[in-house]
C-alpha positions in Angstrom: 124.9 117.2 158.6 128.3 116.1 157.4 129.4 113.6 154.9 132.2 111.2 155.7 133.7 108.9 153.4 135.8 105.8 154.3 138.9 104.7 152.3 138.0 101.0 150.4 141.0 99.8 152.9 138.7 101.2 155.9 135.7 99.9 154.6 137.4 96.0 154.1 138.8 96.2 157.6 135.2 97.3 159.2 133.8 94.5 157.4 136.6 92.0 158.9 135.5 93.2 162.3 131.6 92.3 161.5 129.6 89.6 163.0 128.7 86.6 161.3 124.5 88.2 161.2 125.7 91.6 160.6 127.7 90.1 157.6 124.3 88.5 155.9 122.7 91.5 156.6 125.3 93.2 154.9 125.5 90.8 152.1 121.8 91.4 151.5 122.1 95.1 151.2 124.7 94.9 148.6 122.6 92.1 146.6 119.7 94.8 146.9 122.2 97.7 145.5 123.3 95.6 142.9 120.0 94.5 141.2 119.2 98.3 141.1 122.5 98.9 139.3 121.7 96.4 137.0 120.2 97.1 133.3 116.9 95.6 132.4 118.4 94.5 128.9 121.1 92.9 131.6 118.5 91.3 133.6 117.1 89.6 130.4 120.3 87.9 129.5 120.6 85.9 132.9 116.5 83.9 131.8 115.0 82.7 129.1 112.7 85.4 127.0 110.0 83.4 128.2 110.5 83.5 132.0 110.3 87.5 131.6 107.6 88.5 133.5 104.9 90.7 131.3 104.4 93.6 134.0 108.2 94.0 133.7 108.3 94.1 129.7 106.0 97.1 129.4 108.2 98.9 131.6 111.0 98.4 129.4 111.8 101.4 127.0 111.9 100.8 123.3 115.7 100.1 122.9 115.4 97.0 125.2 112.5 95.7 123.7 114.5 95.8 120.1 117.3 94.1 121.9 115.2 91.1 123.3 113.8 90.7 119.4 116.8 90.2 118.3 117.8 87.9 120.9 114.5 86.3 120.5 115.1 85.6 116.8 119.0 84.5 116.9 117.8 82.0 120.0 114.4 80.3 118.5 113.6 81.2 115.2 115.0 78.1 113.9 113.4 76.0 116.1 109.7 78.4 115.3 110.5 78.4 112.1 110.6 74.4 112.3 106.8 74.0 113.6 105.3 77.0 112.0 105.9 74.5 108.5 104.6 71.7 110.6 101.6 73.6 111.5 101.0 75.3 108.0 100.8 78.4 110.0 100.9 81.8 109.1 101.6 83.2 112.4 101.7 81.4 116.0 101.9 83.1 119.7 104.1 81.7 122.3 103.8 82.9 126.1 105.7 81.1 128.6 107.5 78.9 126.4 104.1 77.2 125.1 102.7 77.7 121.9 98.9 79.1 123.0 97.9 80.0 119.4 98.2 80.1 116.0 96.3 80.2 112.6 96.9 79.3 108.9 95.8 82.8 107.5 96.9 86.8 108.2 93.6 87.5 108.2 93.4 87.1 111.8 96.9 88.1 113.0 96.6 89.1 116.5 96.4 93.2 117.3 98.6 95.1 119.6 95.4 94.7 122.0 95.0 91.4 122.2 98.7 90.6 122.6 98.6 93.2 125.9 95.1 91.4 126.8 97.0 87.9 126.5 100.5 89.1 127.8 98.3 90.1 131.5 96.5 86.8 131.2 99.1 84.8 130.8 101.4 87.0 133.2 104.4 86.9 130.5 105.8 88.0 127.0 103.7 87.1 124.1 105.9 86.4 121.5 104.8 86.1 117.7 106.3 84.2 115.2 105.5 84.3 111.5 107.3 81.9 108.5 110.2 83.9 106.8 108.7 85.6 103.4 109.6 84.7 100.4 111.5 87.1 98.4 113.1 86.9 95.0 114.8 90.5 94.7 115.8 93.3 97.1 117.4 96.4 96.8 120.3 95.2 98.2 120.7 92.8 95.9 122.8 93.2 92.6 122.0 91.7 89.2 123.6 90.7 86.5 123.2 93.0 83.3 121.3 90.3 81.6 119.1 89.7 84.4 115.6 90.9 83.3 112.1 90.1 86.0 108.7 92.1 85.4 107.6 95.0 88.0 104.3 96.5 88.7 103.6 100.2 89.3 101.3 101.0 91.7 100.3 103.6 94.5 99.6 103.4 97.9 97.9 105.6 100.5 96.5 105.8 103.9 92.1 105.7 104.6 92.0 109.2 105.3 95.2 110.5 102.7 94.0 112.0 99.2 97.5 112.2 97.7 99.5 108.7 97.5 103.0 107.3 97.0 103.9 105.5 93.5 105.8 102.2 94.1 107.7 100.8 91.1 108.2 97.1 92.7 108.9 93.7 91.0 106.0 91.5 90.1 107.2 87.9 92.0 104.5 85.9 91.2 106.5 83.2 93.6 105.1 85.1 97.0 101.8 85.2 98.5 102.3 89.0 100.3 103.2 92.4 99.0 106.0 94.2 100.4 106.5 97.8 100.2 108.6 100.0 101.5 108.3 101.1 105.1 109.8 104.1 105.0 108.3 104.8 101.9 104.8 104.4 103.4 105.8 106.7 106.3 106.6 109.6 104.9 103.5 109.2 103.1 101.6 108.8 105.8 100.3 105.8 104.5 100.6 103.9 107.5 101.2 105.1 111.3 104.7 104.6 113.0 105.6 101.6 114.2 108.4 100.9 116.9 111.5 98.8 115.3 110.6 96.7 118.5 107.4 95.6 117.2 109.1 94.6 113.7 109.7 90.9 112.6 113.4 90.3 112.1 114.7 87.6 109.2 117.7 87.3 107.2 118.1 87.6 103.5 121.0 87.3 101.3 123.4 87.6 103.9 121.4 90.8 105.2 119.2 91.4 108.2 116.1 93.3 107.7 112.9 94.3 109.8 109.8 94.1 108.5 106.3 94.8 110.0 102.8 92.6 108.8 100.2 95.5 108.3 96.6 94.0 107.7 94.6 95.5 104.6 
């Protein structure tokens, strides 16, 4: 069996000759083409994060969820950001573009398995949204020479690790949390891996970071 392929001039002039139903059906088979030629981080960008259906998401591979949390937070964290005050809420869920859940404590932040479990309920993306932390320093942030604060020296280690990591942090007495370090923690296996497209993203001093919530 041979191949034969048509000059685009050829192809435009067979199409000229077409009749009007041949030319649908046509039009349909390049439509079909197309949308298989088309990236799922492509797809995204034509809907709202919402609209996504949930059976597509977990078919997406880990770059293109990161990409839709980014596009996530630059689109509605402001507006999240706005009724997670309102609420006094620690963290909130939002599937379909309706607010389904929330709570004024971590202590019940949702697990990986009852997002999935709420994701195939609902039949779209849950999204979680949490208040931006409050942080007085950062690495990334330079200090005047007479700028003195207290730190804390502690150490950290995962349930089954005998040897730990030291952490030298400051002691803000302004925040609620603790942050640490997530690389830190990782090469000491003090906590498991974590895809960057699970992570929170916020903006501090100018700087975008990602950060994960990790429940004592």
């Amino acid at each position: 069996m041979s191949n034969h392929f048509a000059s685009f001039e050829a192809i435009l002039e067979s199409v000229g000759a077409l009749s009007p139903a041949k030319l649908d059906a046509l039009q349909a088979r390049i439509s079909r083409s197309r949308r298989k030629q088309t990236p799922a981080a492509q797809k995204t960008s034509e809907r709202s994060v919402f609209e996504i259906p949930y059976d597509e998401y977990l078919a997406f591979s880990d770059a293109e969820r990161e990409a839709l949390q980014w596009r996530v937070y630059h689109e509605y964290h402001k507006r999240y950001e706005a009724e997670l005050k309102a609420r006094r809420a620690q963290w909130m869920i939002v599937c379909g573009g309706k607010i389904v859940e929330s709570s004024k404590t971590l202590d019940d932040f949702p697990t990986p398995e009852k997002l999935q479990a709420m994701g195939k309920e609902c039949g779209f993306i849950p999204f979680v949204f949490v208040p931006k932390p409050l942080i007085e320093e950062s690495t990334w942030s330079a200090l005047d020479e007479d700028d003195f604060y207290p730190t804390l020296t502690f150490s950290v280690a995962g349930k089954d690790q005998e040897e730990s990591t030291t952490v030298n942090a400051d002691l803000d007495t302004g925040t609620p949390h603790l942050f640490v370090d997530y690389d830190q923690l990782l090469q000491a296996d003090a906590v498991d891996f974590r895809p960057n497209a699970e992570a929170f993203i916020q903006q501090h001093l100018g700087e975008y970071y990602r950060f994960h919530i990790i429940k004592n």
